[in-house]
C-alpha positions in Angstrom: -33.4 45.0 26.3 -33.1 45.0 22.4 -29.2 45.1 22.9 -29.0 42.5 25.3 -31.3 40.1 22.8 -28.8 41.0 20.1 -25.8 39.6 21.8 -27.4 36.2 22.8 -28.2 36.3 19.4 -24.6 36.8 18.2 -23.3 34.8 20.7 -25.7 31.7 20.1 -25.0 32.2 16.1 -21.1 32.4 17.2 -21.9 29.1 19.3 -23.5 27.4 16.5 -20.4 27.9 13.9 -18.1 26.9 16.1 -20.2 23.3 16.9 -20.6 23.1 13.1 -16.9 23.5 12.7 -16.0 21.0 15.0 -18.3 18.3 13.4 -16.7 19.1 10.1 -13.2 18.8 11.0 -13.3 14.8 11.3 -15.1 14.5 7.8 -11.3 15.7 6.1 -10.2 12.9 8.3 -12.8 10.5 6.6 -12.5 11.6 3.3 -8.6 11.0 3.4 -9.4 7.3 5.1 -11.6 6.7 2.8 -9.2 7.2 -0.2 -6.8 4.9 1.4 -9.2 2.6 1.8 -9.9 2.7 -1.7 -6.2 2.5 -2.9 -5.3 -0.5 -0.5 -8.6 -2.3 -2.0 -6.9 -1.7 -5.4 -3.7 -2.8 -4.1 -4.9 -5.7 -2.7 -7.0 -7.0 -5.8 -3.7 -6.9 -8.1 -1.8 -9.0 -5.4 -4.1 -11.7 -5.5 -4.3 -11.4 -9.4 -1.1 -11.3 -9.5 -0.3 -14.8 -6.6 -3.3 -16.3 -8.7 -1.3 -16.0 -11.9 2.5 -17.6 -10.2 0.5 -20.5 -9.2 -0.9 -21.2 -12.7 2.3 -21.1 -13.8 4.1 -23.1 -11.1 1.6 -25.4 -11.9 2.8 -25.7 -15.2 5.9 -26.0 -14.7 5.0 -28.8 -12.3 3.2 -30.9 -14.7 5.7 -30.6 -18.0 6.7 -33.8 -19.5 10.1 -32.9 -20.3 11.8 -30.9 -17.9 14.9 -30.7 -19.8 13.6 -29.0 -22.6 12.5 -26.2 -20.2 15.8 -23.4 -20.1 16.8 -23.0 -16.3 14.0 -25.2 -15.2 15.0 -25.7 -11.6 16.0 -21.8 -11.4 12.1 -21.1 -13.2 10.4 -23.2 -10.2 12.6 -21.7 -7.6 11.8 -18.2 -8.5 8.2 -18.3 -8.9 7.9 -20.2 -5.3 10.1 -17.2 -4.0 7.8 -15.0 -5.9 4.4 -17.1 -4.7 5.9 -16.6 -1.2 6.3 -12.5 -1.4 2.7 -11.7 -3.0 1.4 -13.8 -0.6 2.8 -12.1 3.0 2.5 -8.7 0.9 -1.6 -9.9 0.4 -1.7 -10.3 4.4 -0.3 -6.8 4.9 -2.8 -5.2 2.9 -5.3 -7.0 4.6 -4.1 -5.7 7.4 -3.5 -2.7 6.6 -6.8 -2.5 5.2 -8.3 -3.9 8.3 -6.8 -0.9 10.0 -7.9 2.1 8.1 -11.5 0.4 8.6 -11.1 1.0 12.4 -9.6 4.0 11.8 -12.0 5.7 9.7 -14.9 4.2 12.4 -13.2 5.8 15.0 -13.5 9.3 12.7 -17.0 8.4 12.4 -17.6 8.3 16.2 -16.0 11.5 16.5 -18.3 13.3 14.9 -20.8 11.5 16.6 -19.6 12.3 20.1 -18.9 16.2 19.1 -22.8 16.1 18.2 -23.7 14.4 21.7 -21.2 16.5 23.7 -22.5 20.0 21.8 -26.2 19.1 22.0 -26.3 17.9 25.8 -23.4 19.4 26.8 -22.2 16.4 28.6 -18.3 14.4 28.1 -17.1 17.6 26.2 -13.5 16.1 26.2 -14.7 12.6 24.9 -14.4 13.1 21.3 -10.4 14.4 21.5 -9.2 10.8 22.9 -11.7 9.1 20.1 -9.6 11.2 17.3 -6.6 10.1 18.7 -7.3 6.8 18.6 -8.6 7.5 15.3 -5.3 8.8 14.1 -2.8 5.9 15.7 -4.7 3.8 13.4 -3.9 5.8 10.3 -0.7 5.7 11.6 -0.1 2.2 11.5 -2.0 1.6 9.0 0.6 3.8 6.7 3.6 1.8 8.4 1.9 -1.5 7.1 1.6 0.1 3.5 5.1 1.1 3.3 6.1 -2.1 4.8 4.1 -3.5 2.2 5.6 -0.8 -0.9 9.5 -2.2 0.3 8.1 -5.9 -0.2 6.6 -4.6 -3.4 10.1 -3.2 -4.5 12.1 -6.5 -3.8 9.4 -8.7 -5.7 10.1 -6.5 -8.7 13.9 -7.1 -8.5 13.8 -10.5 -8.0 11.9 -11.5 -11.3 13.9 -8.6 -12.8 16.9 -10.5 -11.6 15.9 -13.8 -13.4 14.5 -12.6 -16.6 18.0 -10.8 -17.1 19.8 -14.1 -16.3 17.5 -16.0 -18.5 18.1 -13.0 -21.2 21.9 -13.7 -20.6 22.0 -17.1 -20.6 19.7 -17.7 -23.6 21.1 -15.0 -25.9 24.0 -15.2 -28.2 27.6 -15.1 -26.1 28.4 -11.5 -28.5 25.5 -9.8 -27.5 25.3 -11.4 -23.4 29.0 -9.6 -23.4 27.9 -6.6 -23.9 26.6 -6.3 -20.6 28.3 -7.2 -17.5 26.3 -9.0 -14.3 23.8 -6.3 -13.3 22.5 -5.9 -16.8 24.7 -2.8 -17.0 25.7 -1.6 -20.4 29.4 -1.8 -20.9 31.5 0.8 -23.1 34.3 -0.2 -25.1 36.8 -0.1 -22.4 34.6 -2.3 -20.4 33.5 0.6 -17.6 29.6 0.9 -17.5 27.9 3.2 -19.5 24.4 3.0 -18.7 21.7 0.5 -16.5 19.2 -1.8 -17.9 17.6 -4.6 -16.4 18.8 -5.6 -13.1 20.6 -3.1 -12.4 20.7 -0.8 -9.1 
């Protein structure tokens, strides 16, 4: 009898672990959400910092006096709008995206939450898998959107990097624009390239 009351013992205890284990697994899930979460908020908050500031200055630029007096005035606008136009659809991804780890790390959440149900009453035992799933697709995409987002991130930075080293060319002295050929690339003696700088790939 005392043997017998010894393995339901061990067998409930071994019951138990494995019901806490499963409740646990999600919360890595969470935890990683959650940081994206965090770092697309981030994200986010310098885009808008960052569309706020182009439209100060295309406003600016809007309302000089003298236009002429402004180096590559036409060019300046043109840029910024381009500019104004990428930090814009790269806001709406990260909302987005944003949007979608939200769901994501809910559906976590209600993993848990159906592991406990499922363990205590012993009833839809395989409801929590297609939860997770569902869970996971939206990390998935989520992720897509953010490198979506990182590629739209890269051509913003080339474009302005592009203008500032046409503006640089332009507006320095013809010895020193010489020295460098199109791309911002360093030129040797011989005229071959010996190094990159800005604007270069």
């Amino acid at each position: 009898m005392l043997a017998s009351e010894i393995v339901n013992i061990k067998d409930n205890f071994g019951s138990t672990i494995e019901f806490l284990t499963a409740m646990v697994t999600p919360t890595l899930l969470i935890s990683a959400t959650g940081s994206l979460v965090l770092s697309t908020s981030t994200r986010l908050g310098r885009v808008v910092d960052r569309a706020r500031d182009l439209e100060r200055r295309l406003g600016e630029m809007i309302y000089v006096e003298d236009k002429s007096e402004v180096p590559l005035y036409e060019k300046r606008v043109e840029v910024i709008v381009d500019l104004l136009d990428k930090v814009t659809s790269r806001s709406r991804l990260l909302q987005r995206a944003m949007a979608t780890f939200y769901y994501g790390l809910g559906m976590f959440i209600l993993t848990s939450v159906t592991i406990a149900i499922a363990g205590l009453f012993n009833i839809y035992r395989w409801l929590p898998v297609p939860i997770g799933v569902i869970g996971i697709l939206f990390l998935l995409y989520g992720s897509m959107l953010m490198l979506k987002e990182t590629w739209m991130a890269t051509a913003t930075i080339k474009a302005e990097m592009d203008f500032t080293w046409e503006l640089a060319r332009r507006l320095s002295p013809t010895d020193i624009a010489n020295k460098y050929d199109t791309h911002g690339r360093l030129k040797g003696k011989d005229g071959t390239k010996v190094s990159k700088t800005l604007g270069g790939d």
